[in-house]
Structure formats: structure tokens, C-alpha cells
C-alpha positions as CSV (number, residue, x, y, z in Angstrom):
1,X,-27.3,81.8,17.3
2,X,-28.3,85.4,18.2
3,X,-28.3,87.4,15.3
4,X,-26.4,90.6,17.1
5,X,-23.7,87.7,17.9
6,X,-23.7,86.4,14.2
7,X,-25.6,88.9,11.8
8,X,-26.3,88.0,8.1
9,X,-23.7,89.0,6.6
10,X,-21.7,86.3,8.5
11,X,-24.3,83.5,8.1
12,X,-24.4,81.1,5.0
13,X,-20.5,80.0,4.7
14,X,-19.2,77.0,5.5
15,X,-16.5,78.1,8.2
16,X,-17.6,81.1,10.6
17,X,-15.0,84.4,10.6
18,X,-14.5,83.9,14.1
19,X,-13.1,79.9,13.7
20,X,-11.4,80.7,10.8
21,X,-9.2,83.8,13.2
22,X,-9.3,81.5,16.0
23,X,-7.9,78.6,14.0
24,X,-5.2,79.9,12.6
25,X,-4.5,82.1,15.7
26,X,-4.8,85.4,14.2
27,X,-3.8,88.3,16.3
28,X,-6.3,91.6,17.0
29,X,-5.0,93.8,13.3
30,X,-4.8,90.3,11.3
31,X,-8.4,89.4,13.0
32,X,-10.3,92.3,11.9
33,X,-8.5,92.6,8.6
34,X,-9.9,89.3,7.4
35,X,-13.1,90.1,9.8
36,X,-13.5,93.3,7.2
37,X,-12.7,91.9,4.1
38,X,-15.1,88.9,4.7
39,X,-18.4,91.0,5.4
40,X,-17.4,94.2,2.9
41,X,-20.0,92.5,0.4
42,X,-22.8,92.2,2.3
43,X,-22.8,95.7,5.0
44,X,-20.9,98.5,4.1
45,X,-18.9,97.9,1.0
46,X,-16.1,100.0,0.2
47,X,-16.0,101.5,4.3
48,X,-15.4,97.8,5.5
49,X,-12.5,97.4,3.0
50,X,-10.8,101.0,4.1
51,X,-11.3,99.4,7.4
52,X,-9.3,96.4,6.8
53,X,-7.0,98.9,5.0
54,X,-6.1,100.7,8.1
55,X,-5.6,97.6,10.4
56,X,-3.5,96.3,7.6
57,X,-1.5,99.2,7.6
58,X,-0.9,99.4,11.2
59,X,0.2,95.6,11.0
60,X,2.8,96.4,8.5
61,X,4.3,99.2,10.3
62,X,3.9,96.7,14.0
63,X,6.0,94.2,12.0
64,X,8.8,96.9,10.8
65,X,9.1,98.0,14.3
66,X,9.5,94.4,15.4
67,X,11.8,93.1,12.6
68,X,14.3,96.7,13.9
69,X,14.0,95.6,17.5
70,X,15.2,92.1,16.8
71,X,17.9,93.8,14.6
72,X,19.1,96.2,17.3
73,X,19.4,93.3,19.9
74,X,21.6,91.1,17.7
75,X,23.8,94.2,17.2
76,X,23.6,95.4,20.6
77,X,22.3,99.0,20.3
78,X,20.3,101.2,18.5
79,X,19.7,102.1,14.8
């Protein structure tokens, strides 16, 4: 495979990042969350893993917003 399509640092496991997101249907923050974490060993460390950090944060606060949503429509207004 082309190597600016799969570089090194996801070559030599046994499942590649991208089945592993498409598998289990992982949405754009949870994709590059485990897309960061995976590859933080081999490129760029400790900048890869504040990466995931951020999309991980802006999952959490995607999922409060979406757990109040479904709150206010079973109540009927706003919180």
C-alpha cells in the first residue's frame, strides 16, 4: 500500500486503525481519538496523545449536549 496512505507508524499490527474505526463504526471525535492514541509511540509522542485529548474532550461535551436535548424533549421544554 502507498506509504502516504499507510505510513510506518501504522504498519506491523495485525488489524489496521482504519478497520478497527470502520468496524466498530466509530464516529469522526471517537475515530481520531483511537487514530492518536494508536500512532503516539511511533511519530510525535506526547503531541499525538494531547491530540486525542482534545477530540476526547469535545466528545464528552457532544454527549452532554445530547444526553440535555433528549432530557428537554421528554420534559417538553428547556433546561
Amino acid at each position: 500500500m502507498n506509504k502516504k496512505i499507510n505510513p510506518d507508524y501504522y504498519i506491523g499490527s495485525k488489524i489496521q486503525v482504519s478497520e478497527f474505526i470502520s468496524e466498530f463504526n466509530l464516529n469522526y471525535f471517537e475515530g481520531n481519538i483511537i487514530k492518536y492514541v494508536v500512532r503516539h509511540r511511533q511519530k510525535n509522542g506526547v503531541e499525538d496523545l494531547e491530540k486525542a485529548k482534545w477530540y476526547l474532550e469535545k466528545l464528552i461535551k457532544k454527549e452532554k449536549y445530547q444526553e440535555l436535548d433528549e432530557i428537554e424533549k421528554r420534559v417538553g421544554g428547556t433546561i
